[in-house]
N, C-alpha and C positions, 0 to 999 in steps of 0.2 A: 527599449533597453536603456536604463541609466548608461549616459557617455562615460560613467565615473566605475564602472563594473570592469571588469578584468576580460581580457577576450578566453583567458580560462576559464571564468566563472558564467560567462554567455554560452562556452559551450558546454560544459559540465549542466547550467542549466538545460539547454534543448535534448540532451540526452539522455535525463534521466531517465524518461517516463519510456525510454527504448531498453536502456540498460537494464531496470529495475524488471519489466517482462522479462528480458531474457536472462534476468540471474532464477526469476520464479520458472519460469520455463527449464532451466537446467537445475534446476533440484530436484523437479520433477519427474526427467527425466533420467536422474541419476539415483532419484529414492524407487520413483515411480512404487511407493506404496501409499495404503491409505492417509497413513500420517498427513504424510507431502499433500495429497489432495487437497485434505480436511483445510489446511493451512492455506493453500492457492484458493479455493472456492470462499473461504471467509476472507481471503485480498481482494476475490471480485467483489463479494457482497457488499464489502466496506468501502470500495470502490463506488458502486450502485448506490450505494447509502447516502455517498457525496455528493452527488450529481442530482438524488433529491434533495438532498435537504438546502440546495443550492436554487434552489427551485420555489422551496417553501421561503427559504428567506429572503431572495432578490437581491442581496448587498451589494452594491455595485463595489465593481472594481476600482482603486484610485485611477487618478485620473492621467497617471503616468502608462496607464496599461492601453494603449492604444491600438493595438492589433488583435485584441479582447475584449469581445461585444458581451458573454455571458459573465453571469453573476459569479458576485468572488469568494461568497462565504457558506463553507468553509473549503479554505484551499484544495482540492481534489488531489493534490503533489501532496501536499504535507499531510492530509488523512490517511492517503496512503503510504507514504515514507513511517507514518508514525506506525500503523499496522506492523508491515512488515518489520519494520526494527525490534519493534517491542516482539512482537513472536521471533523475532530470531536470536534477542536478546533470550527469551524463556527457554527454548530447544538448547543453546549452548551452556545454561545453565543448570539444565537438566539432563545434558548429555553428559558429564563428568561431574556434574557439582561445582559447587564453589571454590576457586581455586584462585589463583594469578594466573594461570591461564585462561582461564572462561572466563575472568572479570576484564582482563584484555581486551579479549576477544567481544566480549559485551560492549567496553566502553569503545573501541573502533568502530564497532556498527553503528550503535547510539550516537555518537560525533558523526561519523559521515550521513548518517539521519540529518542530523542538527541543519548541517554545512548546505545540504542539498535543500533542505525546507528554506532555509536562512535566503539563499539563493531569491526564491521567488520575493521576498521583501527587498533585496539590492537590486533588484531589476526590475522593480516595478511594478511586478505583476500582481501583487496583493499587498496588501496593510500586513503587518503585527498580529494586530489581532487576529486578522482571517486565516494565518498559518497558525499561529497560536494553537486557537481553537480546532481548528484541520487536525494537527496533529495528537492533540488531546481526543478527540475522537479517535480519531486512529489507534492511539495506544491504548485507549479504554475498550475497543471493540477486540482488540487483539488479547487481552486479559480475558474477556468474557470468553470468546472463542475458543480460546485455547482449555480454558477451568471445560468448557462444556465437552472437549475433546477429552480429558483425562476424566471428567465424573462421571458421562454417561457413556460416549460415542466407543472409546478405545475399553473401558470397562466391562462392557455389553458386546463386544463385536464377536469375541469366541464363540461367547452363549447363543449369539443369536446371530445368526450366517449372512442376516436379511439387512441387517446395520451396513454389514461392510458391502454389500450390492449397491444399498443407497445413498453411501458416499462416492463409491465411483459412478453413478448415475447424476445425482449432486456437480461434480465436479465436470463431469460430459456437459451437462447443460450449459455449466454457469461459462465454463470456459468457451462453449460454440455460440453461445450469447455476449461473450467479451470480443470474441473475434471476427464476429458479425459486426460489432456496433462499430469495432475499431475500422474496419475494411469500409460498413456504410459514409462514415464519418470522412476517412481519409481518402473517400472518391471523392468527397465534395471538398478537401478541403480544409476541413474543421478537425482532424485527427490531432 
């Protein structure tokens, strides 16, 4: 951790990636319908997304990130801060329309995105560019996801019974595969 970082913004950092589960874990819980699924199983996907292509590219971490053996690009925080903002940015701008409230309510998300990605560069843990990009990913998968959920997924799901089985099926998977990796990982450690 940069000496120069706030003991707010060290811990605001260690908690996002606790906080940010349990805000998707209680929408869930609270929509607990397809939508909400559709939305958490493209957080994991894009999730998974990062941790390849983190994989495919190798960038190392700067050299400030010292308790960070794996590759830094693209930030795995800010693909997914970018996901989840940007889809939460779309829901509330489609839940009332455009208003001064929704555009509020939008730009507090999108800023506490920002603040929270920004983070991992004041503390060392990534370059610029690796949140940067992290997060452009993020909001670009979160754009795709969401279009496929209103042209085909939510379009189709009346007509055809068998869509909306396969998003809660979808969502069973992806989520007992996120909870798996999380629990393998944080017996050794590495969570």
């Amino acid at each position: 951790m940069s000496p120069s970082t706030s003991v707010f913004d060290q811990l605001a950092n260690k908690a996002t990636k606790w906080g940010v589960t349990g805000l998707a874990a209680a929408v869930v819980l609270w929509r607990h319908d397809p939508a909400a699924m559709w939305a958490v199983t493209g957080a994991i996907v894009n999730s998974a997304n990062a941790k390849f292509l983190k994989q495919c590219i190798n960038q190392q971490r700067p050299a400030t990130a010292v308790l960070k053996t794996d590759a830094g690009m693209p930030s795995t925080h800010a693909q997914s801060l970018g996901y989840l903002s940007t889809y939460a940015a779309i829901g509330i701008a489609g839940w009332n329309g455009l208003n001064l409230v929704s555009l509020g309510l939008c730009a507090i998300v999108l800023g506490c995105a920002v603040y929270l990605a920004y983070l991992r560069v004041c503390t060392g843990l990534h370059s610029g560019a690796q949140v940067v990009i992290g997060a452009a990913i993020g909001s670009s998968s979160a754009l795709v996801w969401s279009w496929i959920w209103k042209a085909v997924v939510a379009r189709y799901m009346v007509e055809m019974p068998w869509i909306s089985m396969a998003v809660w099926i979808a969502f069973l998977v992806t989520v007992s595969s996120f909870v798996a990796f999380v629990v393998k990982n944080w017996r050794i450690g590495d969570a």
